[in-house]
C-alpha positions as CSV (number, residue, x, y, z in Angstrom):
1,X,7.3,0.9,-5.8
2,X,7.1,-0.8,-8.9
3,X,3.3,-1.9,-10.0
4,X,0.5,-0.4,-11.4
5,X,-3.4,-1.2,-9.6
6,X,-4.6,0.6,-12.7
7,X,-2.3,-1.5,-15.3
8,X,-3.6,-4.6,-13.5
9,X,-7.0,-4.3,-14.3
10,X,-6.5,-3.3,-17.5
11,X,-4.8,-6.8,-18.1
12,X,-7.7,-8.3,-16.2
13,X,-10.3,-6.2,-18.8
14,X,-8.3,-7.5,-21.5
15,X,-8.1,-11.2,-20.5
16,X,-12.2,-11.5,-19.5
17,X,-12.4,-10.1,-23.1
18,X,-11.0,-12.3,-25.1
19,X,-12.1,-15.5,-21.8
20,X,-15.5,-14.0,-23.5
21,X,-14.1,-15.0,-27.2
22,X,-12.4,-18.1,-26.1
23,X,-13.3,-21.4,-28.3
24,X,-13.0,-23.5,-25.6
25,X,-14.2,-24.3,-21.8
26,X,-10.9,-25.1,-20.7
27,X,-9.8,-21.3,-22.3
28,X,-12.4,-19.5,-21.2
29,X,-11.9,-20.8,-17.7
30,X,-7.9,-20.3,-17.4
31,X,-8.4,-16.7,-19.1
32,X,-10.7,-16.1,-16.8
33,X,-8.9,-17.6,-14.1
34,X,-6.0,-15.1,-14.9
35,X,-8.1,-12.0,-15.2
36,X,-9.2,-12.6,-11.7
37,X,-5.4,-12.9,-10.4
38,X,-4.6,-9.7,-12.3
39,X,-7.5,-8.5,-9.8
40,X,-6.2,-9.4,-6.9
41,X,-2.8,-8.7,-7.6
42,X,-4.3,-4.6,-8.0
43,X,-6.1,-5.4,-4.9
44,X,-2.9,-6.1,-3.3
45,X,-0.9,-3.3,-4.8
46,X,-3.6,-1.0,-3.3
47,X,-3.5,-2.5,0.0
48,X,0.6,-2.8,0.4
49,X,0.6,1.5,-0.9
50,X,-1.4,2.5,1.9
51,X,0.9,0.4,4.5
52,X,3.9,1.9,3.4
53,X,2.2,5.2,3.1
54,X,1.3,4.7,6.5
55,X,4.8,3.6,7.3
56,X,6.4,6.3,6.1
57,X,4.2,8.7,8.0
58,X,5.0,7.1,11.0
59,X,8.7,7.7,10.4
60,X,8.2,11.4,9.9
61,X,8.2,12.2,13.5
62,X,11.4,11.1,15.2
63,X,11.2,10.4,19.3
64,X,13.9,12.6,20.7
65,X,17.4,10.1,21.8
66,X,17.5,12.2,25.1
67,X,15.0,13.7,27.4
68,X,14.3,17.2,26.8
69,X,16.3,18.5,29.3
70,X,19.0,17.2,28.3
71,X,18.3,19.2,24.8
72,X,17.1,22.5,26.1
73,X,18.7,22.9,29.8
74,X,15.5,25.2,31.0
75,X,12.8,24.0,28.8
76,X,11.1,21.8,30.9
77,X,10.2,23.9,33.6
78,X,8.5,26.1,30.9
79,X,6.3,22.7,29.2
80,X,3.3,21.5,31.2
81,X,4.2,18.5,33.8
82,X,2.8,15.9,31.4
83,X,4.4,17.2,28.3
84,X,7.7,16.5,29.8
């Protein structure tokens, strides 16, 4: 997944550093303004890598198409009554 949490905040660092430097109100106030989008955009990077994290765990454990019998004539009567 393309995107960086890490690269984000270094832009946001580096835009509150010079917001600090700016010459103007108007500056300082969209450089800071910037520097807290690059926040949340880390925030949301972090956020959206643990869904699909999640998501792909999920996926890792296919539900069998056909009832277990149907797999293993035999099985079942080996399994406990509520595992099958």
């Amino acid at each position: 997944m393309p995107g960086d949490p890490k690269e984000c905040r270094l832009h946001a660092l580096r835009c509150a550093e010079l917001a600090a430097s700016a010459r103007t109100p108007e500056l300082k106030a969209t450089l800071l303004e910037i520097s807290a989008n690059w926040q949340k955009l880390a925030v949301d990077l972090e956020h959206t890598q643990i869904l699909l994290a999640e998501a792909d765990a999920e996926s890792t454990f296919p539900t069998p198409a056909a009832p277990i019998e149907a797999i293993a004539p035999g099985v079942a009567t080996m399994l406990p009554r509520s595992a099958v």
